[in-house]
DRENBA-669447 format. One record per residue (C-alpha): residue in three letters; x, y, z. Coordinates in steps of 0.25 Angstrom, whole numbers, plus 5000, padded with zeros to 4 digits. Layout:
ALAXYZ...
This chain:
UNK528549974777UNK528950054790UNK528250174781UNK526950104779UNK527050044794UNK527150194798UNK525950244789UNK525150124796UNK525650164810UNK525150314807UNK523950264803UNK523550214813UNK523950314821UNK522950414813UNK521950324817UNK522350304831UNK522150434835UNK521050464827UNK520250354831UNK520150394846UNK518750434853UNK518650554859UNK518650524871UNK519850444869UNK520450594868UNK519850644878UNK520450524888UNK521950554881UNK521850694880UNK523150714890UNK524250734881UNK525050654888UNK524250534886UNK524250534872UNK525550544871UNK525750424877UNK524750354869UNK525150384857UNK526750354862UNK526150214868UNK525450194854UNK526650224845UNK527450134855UNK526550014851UNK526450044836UNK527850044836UNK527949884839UNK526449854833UNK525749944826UNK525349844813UNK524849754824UNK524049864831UNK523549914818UNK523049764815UNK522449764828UNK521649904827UNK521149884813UNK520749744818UNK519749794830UNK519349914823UNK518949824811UNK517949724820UNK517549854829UNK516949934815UNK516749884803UNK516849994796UNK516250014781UNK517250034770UNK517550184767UNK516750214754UNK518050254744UNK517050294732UNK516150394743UNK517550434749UNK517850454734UNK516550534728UNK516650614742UNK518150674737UNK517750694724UNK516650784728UNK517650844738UNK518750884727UNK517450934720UNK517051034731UNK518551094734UNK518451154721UNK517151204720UNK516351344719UNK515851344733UNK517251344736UNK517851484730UNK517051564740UNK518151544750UNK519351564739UNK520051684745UNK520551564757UNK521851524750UNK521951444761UNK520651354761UNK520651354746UNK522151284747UNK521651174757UNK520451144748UNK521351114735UNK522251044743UNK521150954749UNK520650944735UNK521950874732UNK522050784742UNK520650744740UNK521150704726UNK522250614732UNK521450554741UNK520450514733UNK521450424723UNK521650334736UNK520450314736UNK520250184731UNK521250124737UNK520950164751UNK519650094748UNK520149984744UNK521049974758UNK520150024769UNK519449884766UNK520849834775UNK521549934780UNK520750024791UNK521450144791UNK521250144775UNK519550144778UNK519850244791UNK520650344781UNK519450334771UNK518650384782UNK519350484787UNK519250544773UNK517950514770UNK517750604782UNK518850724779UNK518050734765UNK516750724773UNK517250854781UNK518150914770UNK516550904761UNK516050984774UNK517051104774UNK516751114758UNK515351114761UNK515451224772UNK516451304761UNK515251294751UNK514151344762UNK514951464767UNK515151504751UNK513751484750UNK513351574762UNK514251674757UNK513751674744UNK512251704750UNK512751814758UNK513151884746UNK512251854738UNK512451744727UNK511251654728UNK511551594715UNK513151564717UNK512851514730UNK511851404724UNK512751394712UNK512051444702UNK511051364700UNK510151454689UNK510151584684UNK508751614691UNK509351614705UNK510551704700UNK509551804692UNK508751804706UNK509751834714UNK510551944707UNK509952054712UNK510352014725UNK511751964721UNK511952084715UNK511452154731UNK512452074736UNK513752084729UNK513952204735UNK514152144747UNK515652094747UNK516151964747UNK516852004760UNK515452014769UNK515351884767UNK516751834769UNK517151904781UNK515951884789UNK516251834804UNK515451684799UNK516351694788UNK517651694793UNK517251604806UNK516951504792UNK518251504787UNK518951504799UNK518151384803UNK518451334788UNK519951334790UNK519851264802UNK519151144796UNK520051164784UNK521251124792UNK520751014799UNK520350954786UNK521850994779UNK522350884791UNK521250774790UNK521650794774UNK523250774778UNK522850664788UNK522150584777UNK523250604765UNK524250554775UNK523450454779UNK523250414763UNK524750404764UNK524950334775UNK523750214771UNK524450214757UNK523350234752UNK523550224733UNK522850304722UNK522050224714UNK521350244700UNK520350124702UNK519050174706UNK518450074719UNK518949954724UNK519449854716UNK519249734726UNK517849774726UNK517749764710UNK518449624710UNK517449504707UNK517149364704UNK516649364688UNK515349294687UNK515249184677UNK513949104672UNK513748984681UNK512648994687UNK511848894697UNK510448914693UNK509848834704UNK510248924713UNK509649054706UNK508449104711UNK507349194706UNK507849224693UNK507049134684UNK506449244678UNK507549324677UNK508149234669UNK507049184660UNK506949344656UNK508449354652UNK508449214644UNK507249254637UNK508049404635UNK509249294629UNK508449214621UNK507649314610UNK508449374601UNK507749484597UNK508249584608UNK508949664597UNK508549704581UNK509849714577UNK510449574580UNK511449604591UNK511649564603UNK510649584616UNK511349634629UNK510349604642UNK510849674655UNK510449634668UNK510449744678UNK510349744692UNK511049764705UNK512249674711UNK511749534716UNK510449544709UNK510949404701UNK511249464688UNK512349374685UNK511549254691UNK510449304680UNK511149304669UNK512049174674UNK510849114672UNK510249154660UNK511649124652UNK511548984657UNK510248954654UNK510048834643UNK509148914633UNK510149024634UNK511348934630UNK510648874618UNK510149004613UNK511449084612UNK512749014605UNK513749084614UNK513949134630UNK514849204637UNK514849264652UNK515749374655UNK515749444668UNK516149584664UNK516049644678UNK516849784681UNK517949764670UNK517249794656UNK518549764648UNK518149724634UNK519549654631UNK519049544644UNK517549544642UNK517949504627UNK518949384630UNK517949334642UNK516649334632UNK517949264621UNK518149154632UNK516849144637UNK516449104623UNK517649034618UNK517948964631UNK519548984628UNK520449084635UNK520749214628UNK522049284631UNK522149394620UNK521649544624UNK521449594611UNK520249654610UNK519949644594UNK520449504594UNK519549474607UNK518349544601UNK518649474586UNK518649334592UNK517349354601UNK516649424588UNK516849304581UNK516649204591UNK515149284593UNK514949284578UNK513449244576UNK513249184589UNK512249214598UNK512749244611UNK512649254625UNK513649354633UNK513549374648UNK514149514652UNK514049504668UNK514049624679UNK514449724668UNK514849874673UNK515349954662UNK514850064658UNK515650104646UNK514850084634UNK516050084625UNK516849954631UNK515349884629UNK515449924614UNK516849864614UNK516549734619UNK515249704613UNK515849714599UNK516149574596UNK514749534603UNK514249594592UNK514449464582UNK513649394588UNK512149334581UNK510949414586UNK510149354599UNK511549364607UNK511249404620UNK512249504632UNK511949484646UNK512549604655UNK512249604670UNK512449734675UNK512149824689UNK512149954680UNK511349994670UNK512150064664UNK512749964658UNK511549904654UNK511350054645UNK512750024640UNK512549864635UNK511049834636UNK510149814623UNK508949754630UNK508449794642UNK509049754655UNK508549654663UNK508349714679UNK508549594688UNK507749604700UNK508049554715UNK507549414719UNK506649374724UNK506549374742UNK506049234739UNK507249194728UNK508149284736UNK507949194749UNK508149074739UNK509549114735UNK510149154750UNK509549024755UNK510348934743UNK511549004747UNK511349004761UNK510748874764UNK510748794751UNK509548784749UNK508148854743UNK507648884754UNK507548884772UNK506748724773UNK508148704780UNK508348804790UNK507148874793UNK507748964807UNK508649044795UNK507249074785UNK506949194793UNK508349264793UNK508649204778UNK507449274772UNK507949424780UNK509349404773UNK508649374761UNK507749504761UNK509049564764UNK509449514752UNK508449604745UNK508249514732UNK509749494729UNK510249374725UNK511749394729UNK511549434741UNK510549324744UNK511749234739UNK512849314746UNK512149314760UNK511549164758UNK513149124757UNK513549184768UNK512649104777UNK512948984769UNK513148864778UNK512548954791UNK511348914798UNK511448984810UNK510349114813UNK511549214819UNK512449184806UNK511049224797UNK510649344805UNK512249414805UNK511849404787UNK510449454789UNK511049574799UNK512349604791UNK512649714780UNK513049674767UNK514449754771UNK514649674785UNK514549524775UNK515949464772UNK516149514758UNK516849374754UNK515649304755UNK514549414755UNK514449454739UNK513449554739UNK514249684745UNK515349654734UNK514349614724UNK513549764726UNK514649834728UNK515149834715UNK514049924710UNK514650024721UNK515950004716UNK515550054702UNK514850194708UNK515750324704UNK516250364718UNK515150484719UNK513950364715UNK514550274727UNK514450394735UNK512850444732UNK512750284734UNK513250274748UNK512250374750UNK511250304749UNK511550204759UNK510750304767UNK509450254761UNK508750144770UNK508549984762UNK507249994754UNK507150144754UNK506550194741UNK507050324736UNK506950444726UNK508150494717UNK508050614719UNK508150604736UNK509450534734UNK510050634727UNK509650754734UNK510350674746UNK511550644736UNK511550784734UNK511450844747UNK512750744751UNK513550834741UNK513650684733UNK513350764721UNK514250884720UNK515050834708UNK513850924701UNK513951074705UNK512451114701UNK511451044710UNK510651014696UNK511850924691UNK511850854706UNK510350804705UNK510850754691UNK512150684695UNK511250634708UNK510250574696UNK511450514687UNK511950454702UNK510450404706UNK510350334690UNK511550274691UNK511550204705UNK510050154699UNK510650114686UNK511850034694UNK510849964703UNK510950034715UNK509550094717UNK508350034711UNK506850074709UNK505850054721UNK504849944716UNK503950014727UNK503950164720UNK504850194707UNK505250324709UNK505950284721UNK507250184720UNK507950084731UNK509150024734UNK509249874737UNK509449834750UNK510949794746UNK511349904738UNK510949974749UNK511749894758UNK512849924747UNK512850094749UNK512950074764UNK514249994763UNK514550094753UNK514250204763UNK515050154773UNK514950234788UNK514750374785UNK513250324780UNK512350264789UNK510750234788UNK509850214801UNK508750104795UNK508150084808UNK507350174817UNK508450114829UNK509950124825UNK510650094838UNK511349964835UNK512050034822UNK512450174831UNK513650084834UNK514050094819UNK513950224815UNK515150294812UNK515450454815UNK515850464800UNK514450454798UNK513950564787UNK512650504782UNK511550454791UNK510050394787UNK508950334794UNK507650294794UNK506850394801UNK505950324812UNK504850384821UNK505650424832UNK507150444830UNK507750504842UNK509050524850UNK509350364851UNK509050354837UNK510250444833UNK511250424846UNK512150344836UNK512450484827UNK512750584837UNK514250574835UNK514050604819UNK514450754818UNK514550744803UNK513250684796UNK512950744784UNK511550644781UNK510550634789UNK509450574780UNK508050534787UNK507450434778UNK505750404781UNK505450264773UNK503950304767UNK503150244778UNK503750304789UNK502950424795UNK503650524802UNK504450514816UNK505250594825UNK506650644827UNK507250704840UNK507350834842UNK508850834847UNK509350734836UNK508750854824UNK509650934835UNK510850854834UNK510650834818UNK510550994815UNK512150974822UNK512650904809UNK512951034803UNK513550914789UNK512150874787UNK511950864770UNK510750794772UNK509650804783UNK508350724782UNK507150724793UNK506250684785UNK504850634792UNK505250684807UNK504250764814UNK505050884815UNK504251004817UNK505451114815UNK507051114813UNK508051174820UNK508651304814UNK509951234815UNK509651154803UNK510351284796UNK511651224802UNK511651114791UNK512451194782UNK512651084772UNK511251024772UNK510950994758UNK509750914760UNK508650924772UNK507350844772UNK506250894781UNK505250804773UNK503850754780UNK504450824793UNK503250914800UNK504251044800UNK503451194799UNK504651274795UNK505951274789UNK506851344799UNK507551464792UNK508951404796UNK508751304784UNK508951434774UNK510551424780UNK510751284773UNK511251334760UNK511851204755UNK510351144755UNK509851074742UNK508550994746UNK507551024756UNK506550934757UNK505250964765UNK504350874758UNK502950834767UNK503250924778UNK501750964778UNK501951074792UNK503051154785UNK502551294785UNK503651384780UNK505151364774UNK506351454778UNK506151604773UNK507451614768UNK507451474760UNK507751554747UNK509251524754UNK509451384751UNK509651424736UNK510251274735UNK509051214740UNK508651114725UNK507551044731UNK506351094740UNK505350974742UNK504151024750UNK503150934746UNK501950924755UNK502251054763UNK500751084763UNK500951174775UNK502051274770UNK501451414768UNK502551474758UNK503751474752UNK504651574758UNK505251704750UNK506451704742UNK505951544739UNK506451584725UNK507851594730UNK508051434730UNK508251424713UNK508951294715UNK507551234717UNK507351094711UNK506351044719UNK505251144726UNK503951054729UNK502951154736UNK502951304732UNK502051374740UNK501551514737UNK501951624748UNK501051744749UNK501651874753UNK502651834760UNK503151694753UNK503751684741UNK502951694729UNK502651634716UNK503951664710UNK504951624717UNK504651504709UNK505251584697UNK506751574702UNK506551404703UNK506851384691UNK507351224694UNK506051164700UNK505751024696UNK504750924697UNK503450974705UNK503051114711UNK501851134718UNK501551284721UNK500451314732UNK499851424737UNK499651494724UNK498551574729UNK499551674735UNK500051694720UNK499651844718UNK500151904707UNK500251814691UNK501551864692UNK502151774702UNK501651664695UNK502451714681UNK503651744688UNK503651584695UNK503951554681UNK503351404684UNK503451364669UNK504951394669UNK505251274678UNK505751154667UNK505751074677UNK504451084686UNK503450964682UNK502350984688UNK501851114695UNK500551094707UNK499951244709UNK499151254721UNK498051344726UNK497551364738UNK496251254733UNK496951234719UNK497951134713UNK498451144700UNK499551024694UNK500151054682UNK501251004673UNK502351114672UNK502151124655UNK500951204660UNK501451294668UNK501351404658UNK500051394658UNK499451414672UNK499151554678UNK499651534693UNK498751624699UNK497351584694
């Protein structure tokens, strides 16, 4: 006991000291005064600590309501950590024993500290020094990800100097190697040492081993910390309070359904033929769609229905939920049908007694809120359902459709959001008992803002109607309507627990690229492809070495949060996808405070709430954002997003010159987007950026790319799309041989493309090839992009002289090119890319 009161007592200590401003030590800086401080305030805890502790968690609790600390980001981030100590980028620096030792011996307690895990998530939701230790490790991994990077970049500048453009870019094709080698073979003879005891390079690794052992006691503070919170390896993945939930059954009021007559009329027709297989078996009918959307209420409905229980000689209901044992599904569907208690666990008896019961009857089985995924156990439990006479019929409600690949025979059934009109029907049963507002007209107008709140779901019309059950007063309707979902009492608000469930069955690495996009304003219509490139350029994707394999794991990531519900296809455009208003609510909870979005064009009342742990940051870009605009981040030294978002409508606007100053100071910057300011030039600072993976300078009117922006060697997308003033790009660009994707569409104004272009044979994506004359780059420097895809519109040919260019850009070589725009000065020629071989590019 006196142990544990002593962890608790240290604890706090920690977190004492820690906690004080900096001007707080300023003010005590006299030594003296400290001392007797700390005397005075081991002299109280000596009497009272347990009740001091009470007291400072208490007031700490009403003063900041802090967000839960995401385990599963925390989680995917440490994973992607023990990743990177041992990787390639890595063994540049091998001959220091010393730094080599402190990596392995993170990497171990990396691996340690990632078993608690669970359990710390599962204590930080009471106990506040649990939550403060999550994240003050969430930030050590932050930093401890920042000196990897900086490993990787100096290895990667080194590798220039000498001349191993392939290696640097991992070698990436034998087209860039080939091209390269007479210059790598130049460059060997310059030794290794030239670059390794240059003046930059050993102020690098003295600077390295500085950081090094700040970080090796921020990792013995948080290991002794782990000890001291008692703090227990678990095998169980999430939280299982968080998995724990009321089985459904099949009551059901249908007078107070709303807006799913013809819902269910489909489905009871669906139950009713019995031609929905040749073969005789039985039909299984999923019905997909997001949490709280009233699947189970759909089907409810349908299983009570009278022509439903004439038609089919038995019905069961079984809600299956997250536990897909075959020996409990089996005796549930036994009992349901038998109405008698079954005790033996069996399984062939259990499965020989339900064979015969189904034997030549026409059934009805419910299988409610199903999640597994395995198609085997399906196998195994629907055995017995075999015996049953043809026209039986399987219900399975399901968030995930792969679940419907594993069970379904007919095609699912994609249940739709209510109606606002049935939607407003629902919250004013449950909140005022009746159909509609005859009765209290003052709450109408803040009733029917909930409701479009509500965003056609009926739970969470249900859910926030309850919570002002029996409340008629404006102020109580007005804190719903202003609230987030996170902020409601979870035992009586539903719908964060109910969608919080399909966050609690993401892999670690899916929770965390789903967190992301908390950064995504409510209604926002998006592309794939722009979330992955950001997933990318956050590192989320580094479980995949070659950048090819990332797009394709970012692709696998993208199908499966669409497959599970959490991104849906814009009715407006259907390329581009959503996310409900409440899923989106959902990845912001999940986000907790190092994300934060800026949906308004003024933000001052939420600068109170930002917290300096802040690592991602998006906003709406408005017409004028300035100085006051900003005044809330000024403190936040460590951002690594900052994501400019224009909605299509809005035209350009203008940002202050002294906060693109201050923003070219956040030297962690992954991501940085100024898309659709009036920004005429950028800084050369912007080189400073050293781990920039991502820069948007679309629909911006910028003339030229600064050559600073050739230093950015870690940068994979460039995007420069509708900048219609852009005259030249950097001379030495052929230096950003990661760069994947170059969009320039629309840069009508841009005279060539410089020399050496060819150098960048990592190239996905290159919209615009414009043709230099003698002192551009040439025709074929397309012959070493040997990976462009989609469309590349070549202009300028006039300025091609000599057929042989043309030969050697080896256009018909590129698989993956799907259509090809030619352009002379007066002459535009589209062609599809199986044509290629048939066009003479200088006639």
């Amino acid at each position: 006991m006196s142990k544990k009161c002593g962890g608790l007592c240290f604890s706090f200590h920690f977190y004492y000291w820690k906690g004080i401003s900096k001007l707080a030590r300023q003010i005590l800086y006299n030594h003296k005064l400290i001392l007797l401080i700390h005397f005075l305030t081991c002299l109280i805890f000596s009497f009272c600590y347990s009740q001091l502790i009470i007291l400072f968690l208490s007031f700490f609790a009403r003063k900041t309501k802090m967000s839960i600390i995401g385990e599963a980001i925390l989680k995917a981030c440490i994973e992607l950590l023990v990743d990177k100590l041992t990787s390639k980028g890595l063994q540049f620096f091998a001959h220091q024993e010393q730094i080599q030792a402190d990596l392995v011996k993170w990497k171990r307690m990396l691996v340690k500290i990632k078993a608690v895990l669970d359990d710390a998530e599962e204590k930080q939701r009471t106990d506040q020094s649990v939550k403060m230790w999550l994240g003050d490790l969430h930030n050590l991994a932050f930093d401890v990800e920042d000196l990897l990077e900086e490993f990787q970049t100096e290895a990667f500048r080194r590798k220039l100097l000498l001349g191993e453009p392939a290696a640097a870019a991992h070698d990436h094709d034998q087209t860039s190697s080939s091209r390269g080698s007479t210059t790598t073979k130049f460059r060997k003879l310059i030794p290794t040492c030239c670059t390794t005891f240059t003046l930059d390079s050993i102020k690098f690794e003295y600077v390295m081993i500085s950081k090094i052992k700040e970080i090796n006691d921020r990792f013995q503070e948080i290991v002794t910390q782990k000890d001291l919170l008692d703090l227990k390896e678990s095998s169980a993945g999430g939280s299982k309070k968080a998995m724990q939930r009321l089985p459904t059954t099949s009551l059901v009021n249908e007078a107070k359904v709303y807006g799913r007559e013809t819902e269910k009329k489909e489905i009871v027709e669906l139950l009713l033929r019995d031609d929905l297989r040749n073969d005789g078996g039985f039909s299984v009918i999923p019905i997909i769609g997001m949490g709280g959307l009233g699947k189970t209420t759909l089907a409810q409905l349908v299983y009570n229905d009278h022509r439903v229980q004439d038609h089919f000689d038995l019905k069961a209901w079984t809600c299956v939920s997250n536990d897909f044992d075959v020996i409990r599904l089996t005796k549930t569907i036994l009992r349901c049908i038998t109405k008698q208690t079954i005790d033996d666990s069996d399984l062939n008896l259990l499965q020989e007694e339900l064979n015969k019961q189904l034997s030549r009857k026409k059934f009805l089985l419910v299988l409610d809120d199903v999640w597994n995924e395995n198609y085997s156990d399906w196998v195994d439990m629907s055995r017995p359902l075999e015996a049953g006479a043809p026209g039986s019929k399987i219900i399975v409600t399901t968030r995930n459709q792969e679940v419907v690949a594993i069970m379904g025979t007919a095609p699912a059934y994609q249940l739709k959001r209510l109606s606002t009109d049935d939607c407003l029907s629902v919250f004013t049963q449950h909140s005022l008992g009746s159909r509609d507002f005859s009765s209290n007209k003052s709450l109408e107008e803040i009733g029917k803002k909930i409701v479009i709140k509500c965003n056609g779901l009926p739970l969470a019309a249900k859910t926030l109607g309850g919570l002002l059950r029996g409340k008629h007063g404006p102020s109580d309707w007005e804190d719903v309507l202003n609230s987030n979902i996170w902020d409601l009492p979870e035992d009586r608000c539903g719908i964060l627990p109910a969608l919080r469930v399909s966050y609690y069955y993401l892999s670690p690495p899916l929770k965390q690229c789903f967190a992301y996009c908390s950064l995504l304003p409510k209604d926002y219509e998006f592309e794939e492809e722009e979330i992955i490139l950001l997933w990318i350029a956050e590192g989320f994707l580094d479980h995949e070495d070659r950048d090819e394999e990332k797009e394709e794991l970012g692709h696998q990531f993208f199908q499966e949060l669409c497959s599970r519900s959490f991104f849906e296809k814009s009715s407006n455009d259907t390329s581009k996808f959503v996310m409900h208003d409440l899923v989106n609510d959902l990845a912001r909870w999940a986000a907790g405070e190092i994300y934060f979005i800026m949906e308004g064009t003024s933000e001052v009342n939420k600068q109170q709430r930002i917290s300096r742990n802040l690592r991602h940051l998006s906003y709406i870009r408005g017409e004028y954002d300035g100085v006051k605009r900003f005044a809330g981040f000024y403190d936040i030294k460590y951002l690594r997003t900052f994501l400019s978002i224009m909605l299509s409508n809005n035209s350009r606007g203008y940002l202050a010159c002294s906060i693109l100053h201050q923003l070219l100071k956040l030297q962690q910057l992954r991501v940085f987007s100024l898309c659709g300011y009036y920004i005429y030039e950028l800084p050369n600072s912007i080189g400073d950026l050293r781990y920039l993976r991502y820069l948007n300078l679309s629909r911006t009117n910028i003339r030229n790319l600064p050559e600073s922006i050739t230093k950015l060697y870690n940068l994979h997308t460039l995007l420069l799309e509708d900048c219609d003033r852009l005259k030249t790009l950097c001379a030495d660009i052929g230096n950003l041989i990661k760069l994947h994707h170059l969009k320039n569409s629309n840069t009508i104004s841009l005279q060539e493309m410089p020399l050496r272009f060819g150098k960048l044979t990592c190239l996905q994506t290159l919209c615009n090839f414009v043709v230099g004359n003698d002192r551009g780059s040439r025709l074929r420097e397309l012959k070493f992009l040997m990976h462009l895809r989609g469309t590349l519109d070549i202009s300028n040919l006039e300025n091609v002289k000599h057929v042989g260019d043309a030969k050697e850009a080896h256009l018909s070589g590129k698989k993956n090119l799907k259509v090809l725009l030619l352009r002379w000065a007066r002459t535009v020629l589209t062609l599809e890319c199986q044509k290629l071989k048939h066009v003479c590019l200088t006639c």
